[in-house]
N, C-alpha and C positions, 0 to 999 in steps of 0.2 A: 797460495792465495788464502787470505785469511779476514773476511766480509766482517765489516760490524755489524752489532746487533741494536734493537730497539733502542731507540739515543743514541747509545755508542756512538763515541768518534775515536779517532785512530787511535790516542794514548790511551784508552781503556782498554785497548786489546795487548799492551804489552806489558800485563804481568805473566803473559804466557810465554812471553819471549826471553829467549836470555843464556846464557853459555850452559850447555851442558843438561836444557831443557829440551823438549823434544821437539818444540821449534825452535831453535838454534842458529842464530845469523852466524857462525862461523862457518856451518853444514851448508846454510842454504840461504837465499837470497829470497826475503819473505815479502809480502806487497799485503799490505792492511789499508783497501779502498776504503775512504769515507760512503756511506751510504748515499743516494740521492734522498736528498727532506730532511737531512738534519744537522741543517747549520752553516757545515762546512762544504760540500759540494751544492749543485745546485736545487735550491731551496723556495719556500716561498719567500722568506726574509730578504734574497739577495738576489733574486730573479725582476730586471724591468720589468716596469707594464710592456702591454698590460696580461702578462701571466705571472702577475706577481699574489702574493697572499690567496684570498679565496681561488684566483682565478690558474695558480698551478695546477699544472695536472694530474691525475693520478699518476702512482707510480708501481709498477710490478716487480714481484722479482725476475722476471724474465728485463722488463727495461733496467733492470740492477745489472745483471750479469751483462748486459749486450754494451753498456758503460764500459762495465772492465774489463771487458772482453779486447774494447778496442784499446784501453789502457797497457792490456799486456801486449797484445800484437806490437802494440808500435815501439815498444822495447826489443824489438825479434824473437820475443818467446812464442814458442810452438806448441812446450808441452808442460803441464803441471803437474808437479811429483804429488803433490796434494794440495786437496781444497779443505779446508773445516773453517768450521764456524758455529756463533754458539745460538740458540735462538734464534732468533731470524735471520741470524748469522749461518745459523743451520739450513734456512729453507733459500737461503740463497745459495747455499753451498748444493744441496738437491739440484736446484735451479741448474748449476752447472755443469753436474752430470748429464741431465738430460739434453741439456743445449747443445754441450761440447764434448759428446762424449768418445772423439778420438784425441783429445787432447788433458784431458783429465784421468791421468792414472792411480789416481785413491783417492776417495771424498772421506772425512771425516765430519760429520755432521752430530751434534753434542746438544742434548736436551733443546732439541726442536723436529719439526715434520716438516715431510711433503707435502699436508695438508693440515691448513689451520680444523680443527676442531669445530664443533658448534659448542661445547663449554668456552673455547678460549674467545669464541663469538662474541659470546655472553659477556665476557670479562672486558672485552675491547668496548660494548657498546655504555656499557657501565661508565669507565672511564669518559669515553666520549661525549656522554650524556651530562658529565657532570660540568665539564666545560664550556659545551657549547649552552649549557642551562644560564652562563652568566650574563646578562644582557649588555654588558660591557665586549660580549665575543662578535656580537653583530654579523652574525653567519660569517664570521671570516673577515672581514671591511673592517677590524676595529683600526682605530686611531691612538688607544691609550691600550697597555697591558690588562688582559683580562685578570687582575690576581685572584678575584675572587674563587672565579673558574678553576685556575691552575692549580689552589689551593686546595677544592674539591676533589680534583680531580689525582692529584697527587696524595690522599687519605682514602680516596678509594685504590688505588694500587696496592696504596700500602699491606689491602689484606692478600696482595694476590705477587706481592713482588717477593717476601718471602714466606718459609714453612709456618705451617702449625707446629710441630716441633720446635723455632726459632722464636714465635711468639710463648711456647709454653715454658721453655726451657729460658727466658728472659734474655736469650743472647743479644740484645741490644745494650746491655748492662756491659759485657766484655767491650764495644765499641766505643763506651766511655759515655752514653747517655744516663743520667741521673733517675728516666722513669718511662713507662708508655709514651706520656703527652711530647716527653722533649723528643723523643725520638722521632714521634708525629713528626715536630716541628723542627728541628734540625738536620735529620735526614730526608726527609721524603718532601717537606714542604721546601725547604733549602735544596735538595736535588732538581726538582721541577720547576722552583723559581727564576734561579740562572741560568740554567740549563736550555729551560722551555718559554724564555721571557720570549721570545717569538712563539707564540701559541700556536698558529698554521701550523710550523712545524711539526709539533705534536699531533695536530687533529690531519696534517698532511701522511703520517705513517699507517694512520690505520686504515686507510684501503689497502695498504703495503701488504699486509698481516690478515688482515680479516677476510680478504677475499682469494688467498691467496690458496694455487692447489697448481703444481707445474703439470699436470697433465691438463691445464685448460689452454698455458700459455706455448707450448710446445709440441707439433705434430696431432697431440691425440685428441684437439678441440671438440669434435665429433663422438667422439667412442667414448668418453668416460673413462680407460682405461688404464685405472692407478697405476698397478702394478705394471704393467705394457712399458708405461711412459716413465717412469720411476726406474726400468728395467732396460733400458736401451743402451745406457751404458756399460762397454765392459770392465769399468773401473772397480778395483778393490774397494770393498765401501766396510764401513766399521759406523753402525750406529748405538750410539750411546743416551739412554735416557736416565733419568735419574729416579730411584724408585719411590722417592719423595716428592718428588714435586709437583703441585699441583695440580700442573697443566700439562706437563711433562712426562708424568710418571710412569715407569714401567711395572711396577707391581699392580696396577689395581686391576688390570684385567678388563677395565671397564669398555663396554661396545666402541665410544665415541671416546675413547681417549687415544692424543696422538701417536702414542707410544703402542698399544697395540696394531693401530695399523702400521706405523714404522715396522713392527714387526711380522703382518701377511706381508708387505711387500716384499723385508728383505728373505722369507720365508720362497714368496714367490719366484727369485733369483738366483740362481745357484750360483756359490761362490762368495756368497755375501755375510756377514757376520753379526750378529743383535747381542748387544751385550747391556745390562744393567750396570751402574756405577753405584756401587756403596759408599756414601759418605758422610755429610754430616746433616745439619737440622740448619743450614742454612740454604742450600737452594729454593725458589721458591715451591 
């Protein structure tokens, strides 16, 4: 089981797939669920009244997994050799540890948490702020494309989607953009355009993300307890953050960053594994 992440839809999950990769459709028979709220499953864009646009509902990752949970069943699958996923793709993949965790024998979960951050808070409300600022968004009701919004709010990402290393080091130059501005505008403004021409969409994922913590949505409602609920599964787990990235990183040691609590928990687990990924100046 292999969850998309934040936009993501299915074909963006398959440069990891491929003969001789370590997800491997000759080895194994792989399922890349569309997310609920972006696009392609059920969405604010494509949902009747009247829960359509503003009036969708929130979405969790606990109602993410409990989707594909029924998705796998009804194929007769019983047991998953593994879950990963990248970013939200990652707290979905948590999500199903704790949910299913006689049926989930290794999660691999890759630059994301159990629990959103209050930095990545910050970062979501930013975004959010800049779209719903266009009076074209009409608390969700609009009639015409917010672009203004979308445009905002896709140049605020822009400082948070990739490194400071990938700003300093100009790697946008290697992707064939001519300078900052074009890159503004032909990746990030051109990513969120078409992408996010339904704006619900967009403003529909970040309760996905922002409020998200699987020890609220599973068993441990009451107790708070991260680690407990985080810990219920007996599944090999192998968590991977990236020591760069932003939101993600596992070097900074910082209190509230995701990565060190990824690592009390899998600390708190025995059997479990924390690993840093070393690599380039492009993750965010």
């Amino acid at each position: 089981m292999y969850p998309t992440w934040y936009s993501g839809r299915h074909w963006d999950n398959e440069w990891l797939i491929g003969d001789g990769m370590a997800l491997d459709p000759v080895k194994y028979f792989i399922i890349v669920p569309n997310m609920l709220g972006n696009g392609l499953s059920s969405s604010p864009s494509n949902t009747p009244p009247p829960y359509d646009a503003a009036r969708f509902p929130d979405v969790t990752f606990y109602d993410q997994v409990e989707q594909q949970h029924k998705l796998v069943t009804s194929f007769g699958i019983e047991t998953l050799p593994l879950v990963t996923g990248w970013s939200m793709g990652a707290g979905q993949t948590y999500q199903w540890a704790v949910s299913y965790p006689d049926m989930v024998q290794r999660a691999c979960p890759f630059c994301g948490s159990s629990k959103t951050s209050e930095h990545n808070v910050v970062f979501l409300e930013g975004v959010k702020s800049a779209l719903t600022a266009d009076a074209a968004f009409k608390e969700g009701s609009y009639t015409e494309k917010p672009a203004k919004g979308l445009r905002a709010a896709a140049r605020v990402y822009a400082g948070w989607g990739f490194s400071q290393a990938f700003y300093w080091q100009q790697e946008y130059k290697t992707m064939g953009y001519s300078s900052l501005e074009d890159f503004l505008v032909g990746f990030w403004e051109g990513f969120f355009g078409p992408r996010m021409a339904v704006a619900n969409q967009l403003r529909e994922r970040y309760p996905t993300e922002d409020s998200q913590w699987v020890v609220r949505q599973y068993r441990y409602e009451n107790s708070g307890n991260l680690p407990r609920a985080v810990g219920v599964s007996p599944a090999q787990r192998h968590l991977m953050p990236h020591p760069i990235d932003g939101r993600w990183s596992g070097s900074t040691g910082r209190p509230a960053s995701t990565a060190s609590t990824a690592a009390r928990t899998s600390a708190a687990v025995t059997g479990r594994s924390f690993r840093g990924r070393e690599s380039s100046s492009w993750p965010r």
